[in-house]
C-alpha distance (Angstrom), angle and dihedral (degrees) to the residues before:
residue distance angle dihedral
X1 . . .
X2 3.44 . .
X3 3.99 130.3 .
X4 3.83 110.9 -105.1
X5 4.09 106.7 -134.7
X6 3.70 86.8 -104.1
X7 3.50 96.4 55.2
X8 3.91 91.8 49.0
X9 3.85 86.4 53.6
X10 4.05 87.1 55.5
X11 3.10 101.4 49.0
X12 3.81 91.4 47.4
X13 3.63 86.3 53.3
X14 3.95 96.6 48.0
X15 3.68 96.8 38.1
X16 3.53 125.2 99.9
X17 4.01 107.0 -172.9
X18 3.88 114.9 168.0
X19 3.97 117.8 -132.6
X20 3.90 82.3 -127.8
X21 3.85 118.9 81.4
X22 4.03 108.1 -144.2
X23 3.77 82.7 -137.2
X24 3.55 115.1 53.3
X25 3.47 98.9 9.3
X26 3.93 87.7 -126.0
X27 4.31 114.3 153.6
X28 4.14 86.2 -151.0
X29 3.82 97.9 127.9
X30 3.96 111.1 -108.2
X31 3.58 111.8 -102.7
X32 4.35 109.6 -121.8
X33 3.76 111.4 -153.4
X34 3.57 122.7 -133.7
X35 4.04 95.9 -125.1
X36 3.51 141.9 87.3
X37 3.93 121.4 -121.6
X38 3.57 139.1 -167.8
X39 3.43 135.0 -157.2
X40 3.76 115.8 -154.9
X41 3.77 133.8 -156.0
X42 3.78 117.6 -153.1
X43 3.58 130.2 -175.0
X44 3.70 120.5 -100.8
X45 3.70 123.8 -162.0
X46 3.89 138.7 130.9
X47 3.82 85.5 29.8
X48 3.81 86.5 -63.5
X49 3.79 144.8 102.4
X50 3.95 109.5 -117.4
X51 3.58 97.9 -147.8
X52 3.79 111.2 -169.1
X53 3.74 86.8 39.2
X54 3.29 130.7 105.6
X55 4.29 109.8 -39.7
X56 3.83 126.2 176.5
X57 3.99 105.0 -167.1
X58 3.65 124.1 -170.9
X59 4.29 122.0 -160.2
X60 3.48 114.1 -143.6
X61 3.74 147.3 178.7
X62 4.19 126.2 -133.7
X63 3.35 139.2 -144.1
X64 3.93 120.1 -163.4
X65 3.89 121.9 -159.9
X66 4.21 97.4 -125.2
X67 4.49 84.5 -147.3
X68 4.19 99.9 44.2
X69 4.00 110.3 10.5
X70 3.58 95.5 -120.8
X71 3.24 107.0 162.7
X72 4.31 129.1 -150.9
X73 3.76 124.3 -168.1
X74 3.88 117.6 -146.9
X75 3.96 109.7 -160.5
X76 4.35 106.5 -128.2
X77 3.53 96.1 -143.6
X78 3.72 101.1 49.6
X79 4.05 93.8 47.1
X80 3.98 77.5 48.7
X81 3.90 96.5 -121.2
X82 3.58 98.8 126.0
């Protein structure tokens, strides 16, 4: 899902990205990508995943280093954009 203009402007506000990546050292600024993500927990037992069970998910926003691909995850709720 996409970030409405609104929610682009929040997270701009909220987030606090360094011009230095803490991988390659490069001052490129990071690259912020217009959609939402979500990473999902599942429940694994029985050498399975119980899907339908119980499933914490959490939406998030990246940020991608344009010189190295390192990538950094910024949780929507906490920086108060969702």
């Amino acid at each position: 899902m996409k970030l409405t203009e609104e929610q682009k402007k929040l997270l701009l506000q909220n987030l606090k990205v360094r011009n230095v990546c803490p991988n390659c050292g490069s001052s490129s600024k990071p690259m912020i990508l217009d959609d939402q993500y979500l990473l999902t927990s599942f429940e694994y037992s029985n050498q399975s995943y119980q899907v339908g069970g119980p499933m914490a998910m959490l939406p998030f926003a990246v940020c991608i280093c344009p010189d190295c691909g390192n990538i950094m995850l910024f949780d929507l709720k906490t920086l108060k954009v969702i």
